[in-house]
C-alpha positions as CSV (number, residue, x, y, z in Angstrom):
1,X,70.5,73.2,113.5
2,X,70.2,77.2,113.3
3,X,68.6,77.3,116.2
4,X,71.3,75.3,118.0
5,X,73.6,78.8,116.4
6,X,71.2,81.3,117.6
7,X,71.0,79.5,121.9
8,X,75.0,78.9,121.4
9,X,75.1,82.4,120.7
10,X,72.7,83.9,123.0
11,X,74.4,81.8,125.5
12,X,77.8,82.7,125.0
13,X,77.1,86.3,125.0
14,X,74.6,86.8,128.0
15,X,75.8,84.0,130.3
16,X,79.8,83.3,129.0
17,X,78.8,80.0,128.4
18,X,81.8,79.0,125.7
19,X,80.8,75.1,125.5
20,X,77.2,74.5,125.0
21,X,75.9,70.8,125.9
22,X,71.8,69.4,125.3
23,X,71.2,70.5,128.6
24,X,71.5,74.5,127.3
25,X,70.0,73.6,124.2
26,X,66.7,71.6,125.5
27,X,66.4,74.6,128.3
28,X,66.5,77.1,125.0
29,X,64.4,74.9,123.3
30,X,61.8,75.0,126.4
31,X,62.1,78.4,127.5
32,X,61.0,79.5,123.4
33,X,58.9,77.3,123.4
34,X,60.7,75.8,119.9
35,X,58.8,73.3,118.0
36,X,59.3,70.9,117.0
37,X,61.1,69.5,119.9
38,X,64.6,67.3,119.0
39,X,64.0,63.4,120.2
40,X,67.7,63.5,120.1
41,X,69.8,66.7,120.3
42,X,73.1,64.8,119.8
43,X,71.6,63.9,116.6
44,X,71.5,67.9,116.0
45,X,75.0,68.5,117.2
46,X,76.3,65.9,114.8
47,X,74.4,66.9,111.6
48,X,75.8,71.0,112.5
49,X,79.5,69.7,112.9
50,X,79.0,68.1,109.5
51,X,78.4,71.8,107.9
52,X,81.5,72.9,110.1
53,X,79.1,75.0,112.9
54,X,80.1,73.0,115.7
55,X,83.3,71.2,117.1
56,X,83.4,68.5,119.8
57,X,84.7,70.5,123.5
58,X,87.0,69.2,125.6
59,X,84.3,68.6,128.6
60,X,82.6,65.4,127.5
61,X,79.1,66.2,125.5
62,X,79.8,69.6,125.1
63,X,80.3,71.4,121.5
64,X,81.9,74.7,120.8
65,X,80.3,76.8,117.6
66,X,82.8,77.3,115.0
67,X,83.6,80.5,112.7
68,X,82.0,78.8,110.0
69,X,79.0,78.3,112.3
70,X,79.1,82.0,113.8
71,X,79.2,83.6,110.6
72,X,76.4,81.8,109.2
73,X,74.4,82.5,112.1
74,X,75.3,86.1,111.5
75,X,74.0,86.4,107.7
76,X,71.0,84.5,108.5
77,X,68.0,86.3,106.9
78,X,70.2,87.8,104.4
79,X,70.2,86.4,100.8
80,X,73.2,84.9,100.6
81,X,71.8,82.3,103.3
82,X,68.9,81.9,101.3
């Protein structure tokens, strides 16, 4: 699920991409050559917008990161995330 944070991120801020869908996430997760590889990114979206990182968009399947989920992704590595 963090990593779903860091391509929402990356996304918003080098391509203005505000709602990301599993199309932008299995690209991340190809281009970075991530692994393990999801069998189900839904599965990924739903388990982040339990911990409050994601919300359902208004465009069908696509999710919007939360405060909640930007700030954790921005104290990630730091020991309070630990």
């Amino acid at each position: 699920m963090e990593r779903y944070l860091i391509a929402a991120i990356w996304l918003r801020d080098h391509l203005d991409v505000q709602a990301v869908t599993n199309d932008h996430i299995y690209t991340c997760y190809k281009y970075m050559a991530w692994t393990p590889f999801p069998r189900d990114f839904n599965t990924g979206f739903s388990n982040a917008k339990q911990k409050g990182w994601f919300q359902r968009a208004e465009e069908r399947g696509a999710w919007t990161m939360t405060t909640v989920g930007e700030d954790y992704a921005n104290n990630m590595g730091s020991p309070a995330t630990q």
